[in-house]
N, C-alpha and C positions, 0 to 999 in steps of 0.2 A: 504494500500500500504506500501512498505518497504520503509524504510529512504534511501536515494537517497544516501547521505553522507555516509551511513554504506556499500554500493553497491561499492561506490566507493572507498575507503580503505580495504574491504574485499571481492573483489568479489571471491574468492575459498569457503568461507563459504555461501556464497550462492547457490553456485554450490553444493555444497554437501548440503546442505537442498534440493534442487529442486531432488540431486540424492535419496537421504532417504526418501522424499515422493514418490520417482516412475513417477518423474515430469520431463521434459526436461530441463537437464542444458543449453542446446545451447540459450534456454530465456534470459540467465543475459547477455552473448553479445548481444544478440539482444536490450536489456534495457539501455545498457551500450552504443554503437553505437545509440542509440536514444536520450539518454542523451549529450553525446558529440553531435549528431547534433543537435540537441537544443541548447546547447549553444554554439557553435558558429554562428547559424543564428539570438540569440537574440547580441550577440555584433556586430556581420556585423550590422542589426539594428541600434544600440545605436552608433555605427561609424556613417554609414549616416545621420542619424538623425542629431549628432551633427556637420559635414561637412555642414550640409543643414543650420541650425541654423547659422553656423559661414559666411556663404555666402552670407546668408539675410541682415548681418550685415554691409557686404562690401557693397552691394547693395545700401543702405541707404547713406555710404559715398563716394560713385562712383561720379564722373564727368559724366555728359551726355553722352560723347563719352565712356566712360568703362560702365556705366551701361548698357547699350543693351545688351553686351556682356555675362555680368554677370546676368541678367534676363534668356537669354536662356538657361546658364550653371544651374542655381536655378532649372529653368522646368526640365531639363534633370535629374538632383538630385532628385527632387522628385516624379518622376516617380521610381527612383531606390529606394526611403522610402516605396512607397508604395509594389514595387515588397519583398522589404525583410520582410514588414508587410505581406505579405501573405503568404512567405517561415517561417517566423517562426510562424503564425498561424498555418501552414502544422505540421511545427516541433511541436508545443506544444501538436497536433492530434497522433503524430505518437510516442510522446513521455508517453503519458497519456493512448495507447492502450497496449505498451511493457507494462508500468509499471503497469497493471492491469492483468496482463498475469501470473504473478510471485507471487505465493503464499509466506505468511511470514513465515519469516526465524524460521527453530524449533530449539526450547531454546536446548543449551548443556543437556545432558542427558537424551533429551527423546530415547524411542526405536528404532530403523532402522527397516522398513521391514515397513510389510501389516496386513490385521485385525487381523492375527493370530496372531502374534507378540508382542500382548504386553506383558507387564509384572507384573505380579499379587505381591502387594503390603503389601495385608492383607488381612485374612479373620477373617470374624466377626461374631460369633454364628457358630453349628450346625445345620447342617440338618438335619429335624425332622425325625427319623425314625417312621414308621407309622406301626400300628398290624392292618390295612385293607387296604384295594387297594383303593389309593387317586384318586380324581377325579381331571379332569381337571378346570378350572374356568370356562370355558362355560357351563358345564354339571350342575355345581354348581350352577352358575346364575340363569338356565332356571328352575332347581327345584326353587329354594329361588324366583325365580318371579325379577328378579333385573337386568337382561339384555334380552333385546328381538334383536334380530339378525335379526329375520327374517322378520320383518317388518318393521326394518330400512334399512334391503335391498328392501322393498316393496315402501317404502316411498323416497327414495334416491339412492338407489341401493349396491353394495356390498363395502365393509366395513367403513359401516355406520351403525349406532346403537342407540337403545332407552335406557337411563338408565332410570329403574323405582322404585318409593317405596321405600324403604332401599338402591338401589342401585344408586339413585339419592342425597339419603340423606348420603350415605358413601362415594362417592365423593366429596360433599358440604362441608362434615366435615373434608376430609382432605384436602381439599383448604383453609379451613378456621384455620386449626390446624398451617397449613405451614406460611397463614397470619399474626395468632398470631403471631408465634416462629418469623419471618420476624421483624417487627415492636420491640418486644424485643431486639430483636439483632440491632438495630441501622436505619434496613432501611423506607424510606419512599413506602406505599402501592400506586398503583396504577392501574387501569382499563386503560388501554389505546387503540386506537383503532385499528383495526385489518387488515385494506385497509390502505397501503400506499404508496406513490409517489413511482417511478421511482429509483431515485436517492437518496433513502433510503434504500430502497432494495439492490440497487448493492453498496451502502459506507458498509452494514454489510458483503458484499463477499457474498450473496446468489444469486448474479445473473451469479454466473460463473460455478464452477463443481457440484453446486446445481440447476441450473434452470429449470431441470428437475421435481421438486419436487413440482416449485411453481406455484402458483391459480394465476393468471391473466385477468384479467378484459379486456377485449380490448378497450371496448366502455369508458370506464373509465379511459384505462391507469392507474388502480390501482393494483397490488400487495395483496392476501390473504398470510396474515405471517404467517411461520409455526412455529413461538416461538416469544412470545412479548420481545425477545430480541433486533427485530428490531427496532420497535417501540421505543423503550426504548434508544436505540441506537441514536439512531435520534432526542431523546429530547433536546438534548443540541448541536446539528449540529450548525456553522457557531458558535458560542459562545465561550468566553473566560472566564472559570469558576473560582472559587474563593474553592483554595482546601488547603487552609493556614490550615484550620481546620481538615482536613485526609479526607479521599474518601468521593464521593458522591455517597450513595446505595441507590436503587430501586428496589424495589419489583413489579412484573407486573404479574396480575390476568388474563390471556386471553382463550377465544377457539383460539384453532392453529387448521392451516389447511397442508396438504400435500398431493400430487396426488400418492405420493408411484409408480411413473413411475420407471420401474426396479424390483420390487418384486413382481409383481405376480408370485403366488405359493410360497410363504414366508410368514407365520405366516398368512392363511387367516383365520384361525378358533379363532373367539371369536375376544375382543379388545386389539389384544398386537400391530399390525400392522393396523392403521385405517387411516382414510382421517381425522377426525374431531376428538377432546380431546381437554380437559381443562388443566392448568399448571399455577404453579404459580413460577413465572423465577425470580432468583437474578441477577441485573445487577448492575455494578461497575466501575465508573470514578477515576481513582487515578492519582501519581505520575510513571512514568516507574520505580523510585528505590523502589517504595509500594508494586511494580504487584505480585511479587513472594511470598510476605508475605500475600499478600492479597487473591490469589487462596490459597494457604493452612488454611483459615481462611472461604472462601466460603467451601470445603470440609468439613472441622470439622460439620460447618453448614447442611451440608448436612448429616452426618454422625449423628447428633442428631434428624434430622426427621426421618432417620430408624430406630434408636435405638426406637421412638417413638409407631410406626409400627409393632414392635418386628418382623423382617423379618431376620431369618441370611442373608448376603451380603460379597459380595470380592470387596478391590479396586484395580483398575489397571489400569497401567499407560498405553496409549494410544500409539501405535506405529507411526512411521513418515508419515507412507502410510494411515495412515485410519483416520487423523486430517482432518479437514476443511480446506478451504483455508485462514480462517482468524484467525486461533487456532496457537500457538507455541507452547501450550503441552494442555494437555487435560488428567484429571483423570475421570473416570468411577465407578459408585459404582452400580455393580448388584445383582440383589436379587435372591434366590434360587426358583426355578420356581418346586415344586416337583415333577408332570405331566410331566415334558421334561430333569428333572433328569440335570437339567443345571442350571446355572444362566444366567439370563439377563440383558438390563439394564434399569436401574430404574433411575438413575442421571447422569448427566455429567457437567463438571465445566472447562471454557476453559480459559486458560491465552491467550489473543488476542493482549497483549503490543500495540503498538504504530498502528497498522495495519489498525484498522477502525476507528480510531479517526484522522487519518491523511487522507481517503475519505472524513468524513465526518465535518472534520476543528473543533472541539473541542480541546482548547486548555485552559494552564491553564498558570498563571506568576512564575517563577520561583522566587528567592533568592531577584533576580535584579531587578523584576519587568520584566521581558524580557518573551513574549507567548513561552511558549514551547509544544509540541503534545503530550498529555495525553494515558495513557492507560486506556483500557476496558478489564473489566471480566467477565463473566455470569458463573450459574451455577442452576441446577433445584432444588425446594425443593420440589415440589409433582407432579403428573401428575395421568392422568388415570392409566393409565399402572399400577402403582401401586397397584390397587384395582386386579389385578390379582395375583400378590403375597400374598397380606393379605387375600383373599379366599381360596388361596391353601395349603397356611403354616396354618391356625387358623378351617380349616376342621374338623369336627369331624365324628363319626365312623357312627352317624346315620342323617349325609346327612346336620346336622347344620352347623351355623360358628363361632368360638367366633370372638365379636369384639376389636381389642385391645383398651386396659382401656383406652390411651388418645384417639380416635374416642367415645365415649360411650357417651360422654355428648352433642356432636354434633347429633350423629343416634338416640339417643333416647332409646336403650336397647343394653346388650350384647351378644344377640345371636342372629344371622339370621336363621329362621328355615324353613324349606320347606311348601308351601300351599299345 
């Protein structure tokens, strides 16, 4: 959620963040009128309450003849405590659905507009010009024996997928390549679990212009995450952490899951687009004056598992319309996909500032010792997806694949060659 304080001395900049995503401004008065009733049915409240309190006291020093009096006026009072306790119960209800209505504010300089829109930052390597006609990664796969398609749509249905043999073991090795680089870099690894509550879910903002997307248990009331960002997220909910020492990084190992509601007939051939994949997600608790320094330090990170990969890639800055609802900017690093003569994306890294730590009550002590509402970052360092760029760039003329040198000690050899 957005800082209520920054809503209230800036509402035109929110207005214009809600207009830059393609969101309805008419929200921040609707937020803002929920806000004002809210607090004035918590001080009507804190008025009768303390009327009530000051009346009980009379009570006590009333003469027989005044106390009747002032016993009935006490009833009459608090029947009107308990009416404004349940008017601003109303208000806390009507205030907490505006404020969850209203996506966070995007950081100055991100792009205006929709997916089209962004703006490309950098690009990294050529495109490998090929003297045969490249295959695509599925065609690849099914010679090399390393994705079976058709039997994970036998087994689960469409796109779901078997990875086998080298293609089990070249996933493995770049989960675990990402773990290493991970753990190097400062963070702690973690497996964390993939069903979770409620109100976990919707403190990361996936239960609102994504809830489309996500696995739901009903009988469970639990939640399948589609990025252990969640999870990760949620680690330190209701907590007040101790960040005297600079951020608190996680690395989180998981299968994500997604129903990809909205794309059928979008990417169905092979696993660029699937329900189920592996990912190993950076997630980061900081200071709000860290946030900025800190996603250009998740990037870099990001930018040395590709260099790893040997994949050329562009980064690009994310446009206002095609953020999350809990992202303030968002860089993307896509890989050269040679079969679709495109790039795709391979990474993403979102500065989320104050937005889900303030759902989900992690907070940290400032200077004074005084809680303040920490920011969250994530950012991916490997995923499946991946393994479709390194098939299609490292292709060779007679149907091989080379693997790049850092996977080689995880797969076992460096070629993939057809059976």
């Amino acid at each position: 959620m957005i800082d209520l304080r920054f809503l209230r001395d800036n509402p035109d900049a929110v207005r214009a963040s809600q207009r830059a995503r393609g969101e309805d401004p008419s929200l921040v008065d609707a937020l803002l009128k929920a806000d004002a009733a809210r607090r004035a049915a918590v001080a009507t409240g804190d008025q009768l309450r303390a009327e009530h309190k000051a009346l009980g006291k009379l009570v006590g020093k009333a003469s027989p003849q005044e106390r009747s009096a002032l016993l009935g006026r006490a009833q009459e009072m608090s029947q009107q405590v308990k009416a404004a306790e349940v008017a601003q119960t109303a208000a806390d209800a009507d205030l907490d659905a505006a404020h969850r209505a209203i996506s966070n504010v995007v950081q100055e300089g991100a792009p205006s507009g929709g997916e089209a829109d962004f703006v490309l930052l950098e690009t990294v390597g050529t495109p490998r010009e090929f003297d045969f006609e490249p295959k695509d990664h599925l065609d690849l796969s099914e010679s090399l024996g390393i994705i079976d398609m058709e039997r994970g749509a036998k087994v689960s249905g469409s796109r779901f997928y078997f990875l086998t043999g080298y293609g089990a073991l070249l996933q493995l090795g770049l989960l675990q390549l990402a773990a290493q680089r991970a753990v190097a870099n400062g963070f702690t690894m973690m497996i964390p679990p993939v069903l979770v509550r409620p109100e976990i879910m919707a403190g990361t903002g996936f239960l609102g212009q994504h809830s489309a997307e996500v696995y739901h248990l009903a009988d469970d009331d639990l939640y399948l995450v589609g990025t252990s960002e969640v999870p990760m997220a949620g680690y330190h909910s209701e907590e007040i952490l101790d960040l005297s020492a600079g951020p608190k990084r996680y690395a989180g190992w998981s299968s994500c899951f997604r129903r990809e509601a909205g794309s059928y007939g979008k990417d169905t051939r092979g696993i660029i687009r699937v329900h189920q994949f592996d990912k190993v997600e950076m997630f980061v608790f900081t200071t709000p004056d860290q946030a900025d320094a800190e996603h250009r330090r998740l990037l870099a990170w990001e930018r040395e598992m590709l260099a790893a990969v040997e994949v050329p890639y562009r980064i690009i800055d994310i446009a206002a319309g095609d953020l999350g609802s809990s992202a303030a900017r968002k860089f993307d690093c896509e890989g050269w996909v040679p079969s679709q003569n495109t790039y795709r994306e391979l990474t993403s890294t979102s500065n989320c500032t104050t937005f889900q730590a303030r759902r989900l009550s992690v907070r940290y002590r400032d200077e004074h010792g005084k809680p303040q509402i920490a920011a969250t970052l994530n950012g991916t360092l490997a995923t499946t997806r991946w393994i479709v760029a390194i098939l299609e760039n490292h292709q060779q003329a007679d149907g091989s694949v080379r693997v790049p040198e850092a996977l080689v000690p995880f797969v076992g050899t460096d070629v993939l060659r057809p059976q």
